[in-house]
C-alpha positions in Angstrom: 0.0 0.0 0.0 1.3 3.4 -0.8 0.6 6.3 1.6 1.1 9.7 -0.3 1.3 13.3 1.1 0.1 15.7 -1.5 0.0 19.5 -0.6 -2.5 21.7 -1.6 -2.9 23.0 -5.0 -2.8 26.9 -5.3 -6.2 28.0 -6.8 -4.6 31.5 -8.3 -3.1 31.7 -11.4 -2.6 28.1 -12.7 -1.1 29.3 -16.3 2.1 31.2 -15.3 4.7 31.8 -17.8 8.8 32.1 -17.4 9.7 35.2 -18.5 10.8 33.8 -22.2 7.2 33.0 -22.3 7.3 29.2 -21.9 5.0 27.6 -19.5 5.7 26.4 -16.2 5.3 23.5 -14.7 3.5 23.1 -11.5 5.1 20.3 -10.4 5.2 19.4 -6.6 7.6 17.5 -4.3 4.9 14.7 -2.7 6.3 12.5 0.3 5.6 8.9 -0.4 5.3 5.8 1.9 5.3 2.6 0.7 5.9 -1.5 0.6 9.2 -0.6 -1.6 9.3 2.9 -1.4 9.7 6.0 1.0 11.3 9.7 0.0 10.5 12.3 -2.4 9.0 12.1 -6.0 7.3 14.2 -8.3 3.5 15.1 -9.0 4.1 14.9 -12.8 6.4 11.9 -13.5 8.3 9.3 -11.5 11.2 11.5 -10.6 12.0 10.1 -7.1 14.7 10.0 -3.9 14.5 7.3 -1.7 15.2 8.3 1.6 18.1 6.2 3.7 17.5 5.6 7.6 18.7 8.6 9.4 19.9 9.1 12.6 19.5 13.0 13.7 17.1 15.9 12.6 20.6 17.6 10.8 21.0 14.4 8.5 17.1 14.6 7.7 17.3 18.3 6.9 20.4 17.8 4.6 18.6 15.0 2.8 15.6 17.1 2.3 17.5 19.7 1.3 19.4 17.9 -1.4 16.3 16.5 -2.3 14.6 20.0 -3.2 17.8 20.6 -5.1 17.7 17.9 -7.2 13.9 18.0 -8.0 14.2 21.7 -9.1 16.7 21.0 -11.9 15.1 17.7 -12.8 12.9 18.2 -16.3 9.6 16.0 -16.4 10.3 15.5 -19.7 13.3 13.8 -19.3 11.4 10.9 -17.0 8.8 9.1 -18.3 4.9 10.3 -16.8 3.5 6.9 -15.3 2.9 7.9 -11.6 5.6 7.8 -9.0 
């Protein structure tokens, strides 16, 4: 069975535009809990971080910072769409 956290969606503006006009993504980081897998993937394709067994709240907030990292210069369109 896989638990997953999804954050609410903002209601404002859903069509926002980078500056060189392309469209943006709205991708979101979702926290997943599962039989075979628990970290970090993507709303939009199966990007994903599996998170390790950590010992203190500083390892946990490295991870999740490394995590953020990564997802924000991952492209959905490099990763193929079935959900994560």
């Amino acid at each position: 069975m896989l638990a997953v956290f999804r954050p609410p969606r903002p209601s404002s503006n859903p069509k926002r535009t980078h500056n060189k006009g392309r469209r943006m993504s709205n991708k979101h980081m979702i926290w997943a809990e599962g039989d075979d897998f628990t970290g970090w993937c993507c709303s939009h394709c199966t990007w994903g971080m599996t998170a390790p067994r950590l010992e203190s709240t500083v390892a946990a907030l490295a991870f999740n910072r490394l995590a953020q990292e990564t997802f924000e210069r991952h492209s959905c369109a490099d990763v193929s769409h079935p959900e994560c």
